[in-house]
Structures are given as C-alpha cells and as structure tokens.
Legacy VTK file of the C-alpha trace (Angstrom):
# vtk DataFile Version 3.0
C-alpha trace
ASCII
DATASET POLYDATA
POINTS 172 float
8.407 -5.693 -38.287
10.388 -8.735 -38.051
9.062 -12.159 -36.343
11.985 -11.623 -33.153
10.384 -7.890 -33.301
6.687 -9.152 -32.800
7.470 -11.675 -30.341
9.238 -9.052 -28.302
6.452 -6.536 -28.669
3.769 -9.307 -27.418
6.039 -10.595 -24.357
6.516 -7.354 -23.352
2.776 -6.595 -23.755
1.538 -9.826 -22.148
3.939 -9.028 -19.348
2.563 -5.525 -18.528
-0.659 -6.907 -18.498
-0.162 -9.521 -16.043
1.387 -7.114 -13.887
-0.945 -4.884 -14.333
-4.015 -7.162 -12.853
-2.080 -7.893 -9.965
-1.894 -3.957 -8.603
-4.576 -2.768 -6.832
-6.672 -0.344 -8.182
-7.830 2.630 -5.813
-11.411 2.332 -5.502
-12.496 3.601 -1.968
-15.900 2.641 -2.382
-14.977 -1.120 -2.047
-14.065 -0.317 1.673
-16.002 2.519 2.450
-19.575 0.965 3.120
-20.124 2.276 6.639
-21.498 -0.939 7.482
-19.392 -4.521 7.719
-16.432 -3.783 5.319
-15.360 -0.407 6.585
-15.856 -1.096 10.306
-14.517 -4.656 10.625
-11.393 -4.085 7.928
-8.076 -1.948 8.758
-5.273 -0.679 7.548
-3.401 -4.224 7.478
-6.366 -5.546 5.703
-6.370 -2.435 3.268
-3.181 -2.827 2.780
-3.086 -6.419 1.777
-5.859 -6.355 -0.147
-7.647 -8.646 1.612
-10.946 -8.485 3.508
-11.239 -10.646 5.996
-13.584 -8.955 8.270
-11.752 -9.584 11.465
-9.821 -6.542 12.023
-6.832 -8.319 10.801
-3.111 -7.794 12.994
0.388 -8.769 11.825
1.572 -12.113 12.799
-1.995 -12.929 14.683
-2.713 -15.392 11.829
0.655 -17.031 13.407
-0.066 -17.113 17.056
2.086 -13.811 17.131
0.280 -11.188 19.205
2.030 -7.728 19.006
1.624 -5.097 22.479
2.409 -1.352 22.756
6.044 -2.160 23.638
6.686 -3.130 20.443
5.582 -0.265 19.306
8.608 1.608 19.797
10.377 0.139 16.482
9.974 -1.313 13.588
11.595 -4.966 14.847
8.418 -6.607 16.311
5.509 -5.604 13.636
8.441 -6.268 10.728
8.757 -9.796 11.888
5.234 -10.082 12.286
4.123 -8.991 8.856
6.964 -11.422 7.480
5.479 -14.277 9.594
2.291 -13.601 7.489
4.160 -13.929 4.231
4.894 -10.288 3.345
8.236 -9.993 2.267
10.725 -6.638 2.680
12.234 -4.485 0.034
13.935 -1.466 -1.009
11.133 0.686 -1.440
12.420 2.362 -4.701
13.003 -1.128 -6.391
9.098 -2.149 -5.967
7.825 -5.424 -6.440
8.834 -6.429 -9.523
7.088 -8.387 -11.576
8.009 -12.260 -11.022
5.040 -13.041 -9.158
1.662 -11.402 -8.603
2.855 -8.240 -6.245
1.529 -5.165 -4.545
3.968 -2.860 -2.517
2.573 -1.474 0.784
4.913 0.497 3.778
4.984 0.625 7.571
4.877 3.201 9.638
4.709 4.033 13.236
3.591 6.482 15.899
6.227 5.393 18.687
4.359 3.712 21.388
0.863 3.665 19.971
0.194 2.175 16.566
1.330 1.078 13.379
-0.136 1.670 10.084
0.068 0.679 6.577
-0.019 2.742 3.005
-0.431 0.255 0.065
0.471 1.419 -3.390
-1.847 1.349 -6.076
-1.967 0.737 -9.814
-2.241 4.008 -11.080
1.405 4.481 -9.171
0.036 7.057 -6.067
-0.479 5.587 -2.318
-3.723 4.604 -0.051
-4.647 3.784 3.088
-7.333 3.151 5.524
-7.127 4.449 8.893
-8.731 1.648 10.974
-12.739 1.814 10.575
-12.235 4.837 8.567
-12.623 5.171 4.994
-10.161 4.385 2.829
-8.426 7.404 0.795
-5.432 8.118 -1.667
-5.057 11.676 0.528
-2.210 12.332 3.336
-2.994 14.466 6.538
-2.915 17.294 4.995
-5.123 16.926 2.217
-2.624 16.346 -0.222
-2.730 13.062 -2.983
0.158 10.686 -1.523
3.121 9.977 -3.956
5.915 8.775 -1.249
4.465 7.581 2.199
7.998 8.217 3.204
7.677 12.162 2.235
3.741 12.505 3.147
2.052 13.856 6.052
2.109 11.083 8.537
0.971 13.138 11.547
2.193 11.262 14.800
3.332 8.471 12.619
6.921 9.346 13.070
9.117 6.073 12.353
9.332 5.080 8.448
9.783 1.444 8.657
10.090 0.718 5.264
8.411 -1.313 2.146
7.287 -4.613 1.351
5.631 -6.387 -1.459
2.563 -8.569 -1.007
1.403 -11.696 -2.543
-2.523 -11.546 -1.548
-2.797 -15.412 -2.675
0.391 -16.208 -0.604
-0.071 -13.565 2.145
-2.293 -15.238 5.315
-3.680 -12.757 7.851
-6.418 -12.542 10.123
LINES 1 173
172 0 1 2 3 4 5 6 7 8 9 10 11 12 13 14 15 16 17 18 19 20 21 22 23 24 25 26 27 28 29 30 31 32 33 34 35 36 37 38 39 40 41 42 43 44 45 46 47 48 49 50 51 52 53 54 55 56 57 58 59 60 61 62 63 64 65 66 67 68 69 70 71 72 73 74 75 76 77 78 79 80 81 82 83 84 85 86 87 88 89 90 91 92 93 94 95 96 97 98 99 100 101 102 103 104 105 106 107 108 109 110 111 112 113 114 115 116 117 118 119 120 121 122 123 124 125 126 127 128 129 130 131 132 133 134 135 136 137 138 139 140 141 142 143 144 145 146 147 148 149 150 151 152 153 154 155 156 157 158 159 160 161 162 163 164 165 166 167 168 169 170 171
C-alpha cells in the first residue's frame, strides 16, 4: 500500500474511533439500580447521558421552567432543550462527527409530558421512562430502530432530533 494509502486508512480509522467513544453504549444496568440512579434520573437525564441526580428538566438549568401548557407542542420544550445546549437536526443526517455527539429525539403526549429516546452506539434507540428502568424496547415489546416509527403509546407528537454534546450540554 502506498504512504497516501496508509495515511488514509489510519485517519479514517482514528476517526471512527473517536466517534465511536463518544456514542453511548446501551447498558441498562448503569441506570437501573432501584435505588439513587434509577429513581432520581429521567428520561432527559437518560437521554443526555448525564446523571445528575436531580430529576433533570429542559431549560431548568436556565431559569426556564416548562408547565402543561406547553405541552401541547413541540415550541416550548424545543427552546428549552436548546437553552441547555442541545442543538436540532435532521434526524436522518445524525450527529456527525465534528465534535463529540450523541443523537436523542422528543416526543410528546399532548398536554401531559414529554419524553426523550437517545440513540446508542450499536445504532438502535433507548430510553428511560422517568424512575423506570432504562430499556432499548418500545411499548410493544419490540427493539426500537426509529423513535419516529416505534410504539410511542400516548406520545403522539414527533418533535424531532437533536445531537448532544454531554461536556457542552448543562442540565439539572
């Protein structure tokens, strides 16, 4: 192989490897402790990778406090999030790979909640239902490959995708 071919072959190597250790890998049983972790972390904490043991809300780390009339689109909680440092994006371009970046998506159940699906390393979707453990699995049992496609349940309103930056990304 020539010298230009080697160099390529490393720099494309070294690249998918830093890449690599910034997606998250699924492993439930770091959340799933039925103790401190899995009753004091959410789905926005899941989501961001981030445990911060305070049952962590969009925009709350900016004086930004969210109520169930803003519940009712995607406007409020997308602002939020942004406010915390998560950024939006076409959900079928990703992350890409310029800085350390996870993709997670928003959903809502109109007038109740909001909930986040993160996507892992191995390429499939997670998520952690409040105190609940975390799990790769949609409500219907089935392993999630497109929060936009799984079963949501009441979580009606696809908001769309964003990538995270857990050192950038401040929530609490």
């Amino acid at each position: 192989m020539s010298i230009i071919g080697d160099f390529i072959t490393k720099l494309i190597k070294a690249a998918a490897e830093w890449v690599d250790k910034c997606l998250p890998n699924y492993e439930p049983s770091v959340w799933n402790d039925n103790i401190e972790i899995q009753h004091n972390n959410n789905c926005y904490n899941y989501g961001c990778d981030i445990q911060t043991n305070t049952y962590a809300q969009p925009g709350r780390a900016h004086d930004i406090t969210l109520t169930s009339a803003d519940l009712n689109n995607c406007t409020k909680v997308t602002k939020a999030a942004i406010a915390d440092g998560l950024v939006s994006v076409n959900c079928d371009e990703g992350c890409g790979c310029k800085e350390c970046w996870h993709q997670v998506a928003l959903v809502i159940s109109p007038g109740w909640d909001y909930h986040w699906y993160r996507k892992d390393k191995d390429g499939k979707w997670s998520h952690k239902m409040a105190w609940t453990p975390a799990t790769n699995l949609d409500n219907s049992g089935n392993i999630i490959t497109d929060p936009k496609t799984a079963d949501r349940g009441s979580y009606t309103i696809f908001c769309g995708c964003f990538c995270v930056n857990k050192s950038k990304v401040i929530i609490n």
